[in-house]
Structures are given as structure tokens and as C-alpha cells.
C-alpha positions in Angstrom: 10.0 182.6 -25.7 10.8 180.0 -22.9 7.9 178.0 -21.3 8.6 177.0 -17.8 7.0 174.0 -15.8 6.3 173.9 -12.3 6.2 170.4 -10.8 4.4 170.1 -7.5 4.8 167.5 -5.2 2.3 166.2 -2.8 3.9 164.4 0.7 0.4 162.3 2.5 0.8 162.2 5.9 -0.9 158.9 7.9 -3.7 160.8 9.4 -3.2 159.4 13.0 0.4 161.3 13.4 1.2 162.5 16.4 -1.8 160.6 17.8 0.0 157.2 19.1 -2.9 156.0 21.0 -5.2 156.0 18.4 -2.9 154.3 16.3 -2.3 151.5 19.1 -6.5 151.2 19.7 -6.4 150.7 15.9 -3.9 147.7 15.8 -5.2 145.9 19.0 -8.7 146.6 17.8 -7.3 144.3 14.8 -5.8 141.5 16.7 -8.0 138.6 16.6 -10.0 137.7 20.0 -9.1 135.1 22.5 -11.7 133.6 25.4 -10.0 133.2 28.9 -11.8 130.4 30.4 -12.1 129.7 34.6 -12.4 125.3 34.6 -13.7 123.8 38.0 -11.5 121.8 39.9 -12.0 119.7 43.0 -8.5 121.7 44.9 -9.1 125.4 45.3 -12.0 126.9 47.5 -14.7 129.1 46.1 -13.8 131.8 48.0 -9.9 132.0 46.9 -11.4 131.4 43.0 -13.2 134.6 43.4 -10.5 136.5 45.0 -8.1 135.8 42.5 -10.5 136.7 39.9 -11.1 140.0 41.1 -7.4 140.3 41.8 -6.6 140.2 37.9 -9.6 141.0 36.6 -11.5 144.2 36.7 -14.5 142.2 37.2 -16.4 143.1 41.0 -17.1 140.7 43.4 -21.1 140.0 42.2 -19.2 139.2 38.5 -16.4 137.5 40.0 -18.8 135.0 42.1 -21.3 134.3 39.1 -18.0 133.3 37.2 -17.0 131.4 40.2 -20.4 129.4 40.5 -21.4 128.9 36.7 -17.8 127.0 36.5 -18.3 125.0 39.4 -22.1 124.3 38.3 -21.4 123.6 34.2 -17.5 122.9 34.3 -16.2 126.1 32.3 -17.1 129.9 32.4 -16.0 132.8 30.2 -13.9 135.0 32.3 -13.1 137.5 29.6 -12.1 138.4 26.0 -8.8 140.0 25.1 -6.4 139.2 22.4 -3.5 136.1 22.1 -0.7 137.6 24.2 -2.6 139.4 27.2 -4.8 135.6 27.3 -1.7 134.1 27.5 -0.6 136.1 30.5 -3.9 136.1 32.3 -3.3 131.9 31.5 0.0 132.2 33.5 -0.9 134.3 36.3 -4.0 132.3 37.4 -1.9 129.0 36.8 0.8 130.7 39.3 -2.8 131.4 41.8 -3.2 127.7 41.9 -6.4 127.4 39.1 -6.9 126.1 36.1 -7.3 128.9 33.2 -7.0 128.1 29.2 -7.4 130.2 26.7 -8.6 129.9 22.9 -9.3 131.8 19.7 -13.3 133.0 20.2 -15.6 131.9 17.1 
């Protein structure tokens, strides 16, 4: 009498195949958080601040001027929250607008 075996194999699929978006929302949702920060200066005009902010921003014009005027009043205002390589670019594309715009790890 011969005794057979049957081996059974088992293949886990990542569960988010065929789903790439939810796979990139997961690994930017991972990334740490970087602060993009508007600084005063004495050069640009408070008008052409705010215009450039809502030009690359999605922030409206009533967000764009309360950003405008807390950094002219207290030095600094938060512009927005994003992670290291889209805070670098917003950095670059204000600096190219004439203002002043850091970024830095938030926490």
C-alpha cells in the first residue's frame, strides 16, 4: 500500500495590488512632516506676498492674507505642512517669487 502526500503551497499577495494609489497615500502618509514657513521682509509688498501665496498654494485669498499679515506682525507664519521634498520645492519656488520661505522638520 503506498501513502501519498499532497503538499500545498500558499503564495500572500500584498493586499493593496493593483491599487497604486493607496499604496502611494500609504508611503507619503509615512514620510515625516516638514513646516513651510512665510518670514517678513522689508522688500516685497503685501499685496505681491499674498498673490504669490495663493499662486502656489491652494490656500484662498482670506488664508493667504492672514498668512501675509501674522508674518509681517510676529516675523514668521506657517504656510503649510507637507513632507521634505515637496517643502523643499515650495522653498525654491517662492525664493524664485522674490520672498523669503524656509522650511523645517515639524515637532
Amino acid at each position: 500500500m503506498t501513502v501519498g502526500c499532497q503538499i500545498g503551497w500558499v503564495i500572500a499577495m500584498p493586499e493593496n495590488v493593483g491599487q497604486p494609489e493607496v499604496a502611494a497615500e500609504q508611503r507619503t502618509g509615512q514620510l515625516p512632516p516638514y513646516r513651510v514657513l512665510l518670514h517678513n521682509d522689508d522688500v516685497n509688498t503685501f499685496e505681491h506676498v499674498t498673490r504669490s501665496i495663493m499662486r502656489l498654494t491652494s490656500l484662498n485669498l482670506e488664508e493667504a492674507m492672514r498668512r501675509t499679515l501674522e508674518a509681517h506682525e510676529h516675523g514668521v507664519s506657517l504656510l503649510l505642512v507637507t513632507h521634505r521634498e515637496r517643502a523643499e520645492l515650495y522653498v525654491e519656488q517662492f525664493t524664485s517669487l522674490g520672498l523669503t520661505v524656509t522650511c523645517e522638520p515639524e515637532g
